[in-house]
One Martini backbone bead per residue (centre of mass of N, CA, C, O) as a GRO file, in nm:
protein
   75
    1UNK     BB    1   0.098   0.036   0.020
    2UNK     BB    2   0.070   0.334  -0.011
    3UNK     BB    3   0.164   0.603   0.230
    4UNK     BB    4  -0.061   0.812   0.099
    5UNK     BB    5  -0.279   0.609   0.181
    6UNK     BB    6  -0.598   0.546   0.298
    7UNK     BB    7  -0.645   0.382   0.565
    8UNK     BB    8  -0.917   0.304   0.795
    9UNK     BB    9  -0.824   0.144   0.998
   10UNK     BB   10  -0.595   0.319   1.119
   11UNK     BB   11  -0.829   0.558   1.191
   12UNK     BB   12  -0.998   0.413   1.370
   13UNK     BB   13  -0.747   0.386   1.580
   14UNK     BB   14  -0.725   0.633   1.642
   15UNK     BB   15  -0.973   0.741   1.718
   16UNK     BB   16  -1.014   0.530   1.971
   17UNK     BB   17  -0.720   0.620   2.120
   18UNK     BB   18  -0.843   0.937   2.156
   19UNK     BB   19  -1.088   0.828   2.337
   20UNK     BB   20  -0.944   0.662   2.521
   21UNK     BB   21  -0.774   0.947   2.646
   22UNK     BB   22  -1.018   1.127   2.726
   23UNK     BB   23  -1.151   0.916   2.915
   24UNK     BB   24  -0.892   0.928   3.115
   25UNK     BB   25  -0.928   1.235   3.157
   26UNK     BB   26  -1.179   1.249   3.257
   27UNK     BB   27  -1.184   1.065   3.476
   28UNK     BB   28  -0.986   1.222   3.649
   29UNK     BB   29  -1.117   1.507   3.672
   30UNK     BB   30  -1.338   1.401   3.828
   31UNK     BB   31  -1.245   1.264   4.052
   32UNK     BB   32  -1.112   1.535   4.174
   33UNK     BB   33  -1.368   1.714   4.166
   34UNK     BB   34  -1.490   1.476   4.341
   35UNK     BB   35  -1.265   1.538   4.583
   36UNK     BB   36  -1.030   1.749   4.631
   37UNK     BB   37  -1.156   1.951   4.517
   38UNK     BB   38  -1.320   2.332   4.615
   39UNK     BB   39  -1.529   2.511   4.446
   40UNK     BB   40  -1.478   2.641   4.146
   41UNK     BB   41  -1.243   2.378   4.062
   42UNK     BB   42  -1.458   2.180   4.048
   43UNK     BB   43  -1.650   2.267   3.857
   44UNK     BB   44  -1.461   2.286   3.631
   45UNK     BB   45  -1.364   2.015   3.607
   46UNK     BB   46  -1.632   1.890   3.579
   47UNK     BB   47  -1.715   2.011   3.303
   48UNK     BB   48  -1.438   1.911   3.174
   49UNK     BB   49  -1.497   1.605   3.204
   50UNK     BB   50  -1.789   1.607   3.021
   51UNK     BB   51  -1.643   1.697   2.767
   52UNK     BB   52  -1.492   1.475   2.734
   53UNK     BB   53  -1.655   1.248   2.728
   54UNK     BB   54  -1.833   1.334   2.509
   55UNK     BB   55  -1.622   1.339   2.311
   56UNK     BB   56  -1.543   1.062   2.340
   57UNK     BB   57  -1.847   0.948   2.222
   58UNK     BB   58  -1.817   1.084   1.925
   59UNK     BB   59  -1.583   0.985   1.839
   60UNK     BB   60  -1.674   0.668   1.872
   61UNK     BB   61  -1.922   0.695   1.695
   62UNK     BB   62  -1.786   0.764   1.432
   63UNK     BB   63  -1.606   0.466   1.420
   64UNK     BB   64  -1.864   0.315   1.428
   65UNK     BB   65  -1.988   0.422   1.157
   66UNK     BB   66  -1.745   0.394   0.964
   67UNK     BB   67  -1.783   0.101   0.986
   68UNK     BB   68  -2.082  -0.013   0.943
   69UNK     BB   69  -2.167   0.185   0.672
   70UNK     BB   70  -1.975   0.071   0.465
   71UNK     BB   71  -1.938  -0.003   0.170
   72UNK     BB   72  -1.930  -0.294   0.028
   73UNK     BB   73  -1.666  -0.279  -0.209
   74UNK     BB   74  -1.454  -0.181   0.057
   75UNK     BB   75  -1.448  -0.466   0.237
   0.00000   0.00000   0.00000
């Protein structure tokens, strides 16, 4: 396969560790925000890992829909 060919599969297996970075970042900031920390830094945490982890599960369904739809001829 050509260097600069677009691999279906490697873009899926990105996709899904960049959702699986974010959603162990928000899983982090959320155990803090609502553990150690108290105050207006908490409720910070808390919406940003709540930010974080929606964002990776439309990551993760981004790429289970590029999974599931693709045209018969391409798989």
């Amino acid at each position: 396969m050509a260097g600069n060919a677009r691999n279906p599969h490697v873009a899926r297996r990105r996709r899904n560790l960049w959702a699986g970075v974010l959603a162990l970042v928000g899983l982090i900031l959320l155990v803090v925000g609502l553990t150690a920390a108290d105050g207006v830094a908490a409720w910070v945490e808390v919406v940003v890992a709540a930010v974080l982890l929606l964002t990776s599960y439309l990551v993760q369904a981004a790429a289970r829909r590029q999974t599931a739809y693709r045209r018969e001829d391409r798989r």
